[in-house]
C-alpha positions in Angstrom: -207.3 0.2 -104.6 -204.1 2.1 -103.5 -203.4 2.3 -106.8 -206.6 3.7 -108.5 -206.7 6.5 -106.1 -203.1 7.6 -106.7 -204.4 7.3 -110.7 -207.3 9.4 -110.0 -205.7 12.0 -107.9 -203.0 11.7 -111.1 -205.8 13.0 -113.8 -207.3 15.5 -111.3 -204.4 17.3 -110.9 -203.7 17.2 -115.0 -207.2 17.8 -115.5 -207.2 21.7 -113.5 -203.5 22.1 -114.7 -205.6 21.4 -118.3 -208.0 24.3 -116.6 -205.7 26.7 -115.6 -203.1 26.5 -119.0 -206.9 27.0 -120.9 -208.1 29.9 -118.8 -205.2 31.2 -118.9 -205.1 31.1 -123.0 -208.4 32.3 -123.3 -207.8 35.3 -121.0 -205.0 36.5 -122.9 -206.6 35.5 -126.6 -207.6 38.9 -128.7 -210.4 39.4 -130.5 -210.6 41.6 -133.6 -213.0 44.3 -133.9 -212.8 46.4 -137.4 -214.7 49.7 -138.0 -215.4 50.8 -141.3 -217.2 54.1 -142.4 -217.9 55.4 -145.7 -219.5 58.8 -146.5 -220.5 59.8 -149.7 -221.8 63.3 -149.2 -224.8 63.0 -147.1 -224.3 59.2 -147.0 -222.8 57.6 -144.1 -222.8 54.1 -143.8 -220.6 52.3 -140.4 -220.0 48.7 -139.9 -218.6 47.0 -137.5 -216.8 43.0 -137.5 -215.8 41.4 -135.1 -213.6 38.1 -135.5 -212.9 35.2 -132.8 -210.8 32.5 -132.7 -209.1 32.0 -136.4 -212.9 33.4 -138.0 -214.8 31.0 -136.1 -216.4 33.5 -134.9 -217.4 35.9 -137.4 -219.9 38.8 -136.5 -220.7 41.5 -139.2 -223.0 43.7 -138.3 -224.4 47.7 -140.5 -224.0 49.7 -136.9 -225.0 53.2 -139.2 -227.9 53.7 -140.5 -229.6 51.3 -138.3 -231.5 49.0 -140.2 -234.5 49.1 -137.7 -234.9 52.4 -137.3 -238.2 52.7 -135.2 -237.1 49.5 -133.0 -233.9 51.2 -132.1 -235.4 54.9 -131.9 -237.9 53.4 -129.2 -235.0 51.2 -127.1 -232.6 54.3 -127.0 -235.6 56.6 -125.8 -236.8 54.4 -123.1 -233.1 53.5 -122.1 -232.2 57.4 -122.0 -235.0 58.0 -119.9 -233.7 55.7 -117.5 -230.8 55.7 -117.5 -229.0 59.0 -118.2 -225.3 59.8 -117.3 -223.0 62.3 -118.1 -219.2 61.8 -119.1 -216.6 63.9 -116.8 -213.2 64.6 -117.6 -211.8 62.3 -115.1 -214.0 59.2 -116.9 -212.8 59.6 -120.0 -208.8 60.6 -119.4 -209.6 57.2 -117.4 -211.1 55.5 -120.3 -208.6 56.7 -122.8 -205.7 55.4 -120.7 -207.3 52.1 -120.7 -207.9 52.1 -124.4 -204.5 53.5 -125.5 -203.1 50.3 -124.0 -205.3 47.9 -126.5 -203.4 46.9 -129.5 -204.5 48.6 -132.7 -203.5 46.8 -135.6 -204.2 49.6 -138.3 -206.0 53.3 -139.3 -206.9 53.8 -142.3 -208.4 57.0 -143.3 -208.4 58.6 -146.9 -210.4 61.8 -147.4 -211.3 63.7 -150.4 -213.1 67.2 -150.7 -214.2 70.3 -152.5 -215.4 73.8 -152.3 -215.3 76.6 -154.5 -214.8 79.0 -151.4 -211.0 78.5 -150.9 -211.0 79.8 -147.2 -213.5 77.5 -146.2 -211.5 74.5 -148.3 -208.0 75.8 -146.9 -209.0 76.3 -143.4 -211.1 72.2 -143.5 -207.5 71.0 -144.8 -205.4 72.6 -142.3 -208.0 71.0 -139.6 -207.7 67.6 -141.4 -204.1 68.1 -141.1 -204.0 69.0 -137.4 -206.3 65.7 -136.5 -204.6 63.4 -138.3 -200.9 64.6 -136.3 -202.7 64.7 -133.2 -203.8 60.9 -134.1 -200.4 60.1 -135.3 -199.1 61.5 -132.5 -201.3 60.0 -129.3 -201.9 56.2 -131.6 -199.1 53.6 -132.3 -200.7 51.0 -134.6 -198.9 48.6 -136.9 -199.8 50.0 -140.1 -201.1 53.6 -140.3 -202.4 55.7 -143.8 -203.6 59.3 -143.1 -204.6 61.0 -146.9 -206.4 64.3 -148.1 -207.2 65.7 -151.0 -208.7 69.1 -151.4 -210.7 70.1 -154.1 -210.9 73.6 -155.0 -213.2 73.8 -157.6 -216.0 71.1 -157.1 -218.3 70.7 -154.3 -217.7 67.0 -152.8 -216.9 65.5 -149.3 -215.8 61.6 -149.7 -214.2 59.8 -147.0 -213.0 56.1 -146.1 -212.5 55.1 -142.8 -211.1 51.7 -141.0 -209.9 51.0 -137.6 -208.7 47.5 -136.4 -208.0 47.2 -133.3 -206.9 43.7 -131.5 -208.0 43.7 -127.5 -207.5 40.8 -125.4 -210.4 39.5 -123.3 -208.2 41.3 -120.4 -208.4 44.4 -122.0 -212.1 44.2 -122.8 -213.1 43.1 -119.1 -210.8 46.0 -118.1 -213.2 48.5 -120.0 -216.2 46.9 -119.0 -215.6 47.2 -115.6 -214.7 50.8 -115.5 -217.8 51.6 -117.7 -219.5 49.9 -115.1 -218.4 52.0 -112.2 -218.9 55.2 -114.4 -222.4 54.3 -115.0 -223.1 53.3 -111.1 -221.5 56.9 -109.8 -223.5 58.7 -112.5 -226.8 56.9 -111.4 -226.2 57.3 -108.0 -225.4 61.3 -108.1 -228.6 61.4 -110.4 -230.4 60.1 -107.7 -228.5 62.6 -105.2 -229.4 65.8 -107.6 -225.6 66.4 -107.8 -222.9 65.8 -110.4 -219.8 66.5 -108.7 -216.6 65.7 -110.3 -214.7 65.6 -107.7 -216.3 63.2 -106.0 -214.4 60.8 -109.0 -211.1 61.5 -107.7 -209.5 58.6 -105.9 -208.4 61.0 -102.9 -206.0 58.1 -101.6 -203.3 58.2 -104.4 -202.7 61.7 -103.8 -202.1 61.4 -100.0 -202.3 64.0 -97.1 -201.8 67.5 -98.5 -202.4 69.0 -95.2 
């Protein structure tokens, strides 16, 4: 009798070590979400896919055009109307440090344009330019390709697009909780009548500045 309960207490104790080693695993695993856009003039089309688990999981989904256009039309009105919120400054330098930390694997971005006005092609290069060093600059992924080409004789705007980026279930329950708490102070200063920024600011990691 001794015995069996000295086995049993044996497998429960391997059993949540098993837990614990698993949780542990599936806390730190990454998922990969890749964005790719392509716009052919006027035509944009986005989609997004989102890999689990060696492909087990394998979600692809056209995020741009929607392909129910009157379904989603009718969800994003009603959830507007109930639930707007405004972005501060302080949400999204808070957002973009949380981001910045999630691994991106690559950006991919290859553009090609026209226009027979030369100021107007010049001056969209040089922004191009100063976009793509300011992403460069700010991103550190593992493989990067930043192209343009300007055209100065047709009139043409083509573009491809792809970000992959590789965040842990850590990182994504990181974001999700801080959208969270954005979206619960926006609702309740909505209620209030006020949107007060400063409000956001956590006064207790600056101290006393009396």
């Amino acid at each position: 009798m001794r015995y069996n309960e000295v086995f049993n207490f044996s497998n429960l104790i391997i059993l949540i070590v098993l837990f614990f080693i698993l949780l542990i695993m599936f806390i730190y695993s990454s998922f990969h979400i890749i964005i790719n856009s392509n716009i052919k003039g006027t035509d944009v089309c986005i989609t997004l896919n989102i890999k689990y688990l060696f492909n087990i999981i394998n979600i692809h989904r056209q995020i741009y055009p929607p392909t129910n256009k009157k379904r989603r039309k009718n969800k994003r009105e009603g959830y507007e109307s109930k639930h707007k919120s405004t972005l501060l400054a302080g949400d999204i330098i808070s957002l973009y440090r949380l981001i910045i930390k999630v691994k991106i694997v690559e950006i991919y971005s290859n553009i090609e344009f026209g226009s027979t006005y030369i100021n107007l092609t010049s001056f969209t290069y040089l922004l191009i330019n100063i976009i793509y060093g300011n992403v460069a600059s700010c991103f550190n992924p593992d493989k990067i390709y930043l192209g343009v080409k300007p055209n100065f004789v047709e009139n043409y705007f083509l573009a491809k697009t792809k970000i992959h980026i590789k965040p842990s279930v850590k990182d994504i329950i990181k974001v999700i909780i801080a959208l969270r708490k954005v979206k619960k102070i926006n609702q309740s200063n909505i209620k209030d009548g006020d949107i007060n920024e400063s409000d956001r600011v956590n006064s207790e990691s600056y101290g006393d500045n009396s």
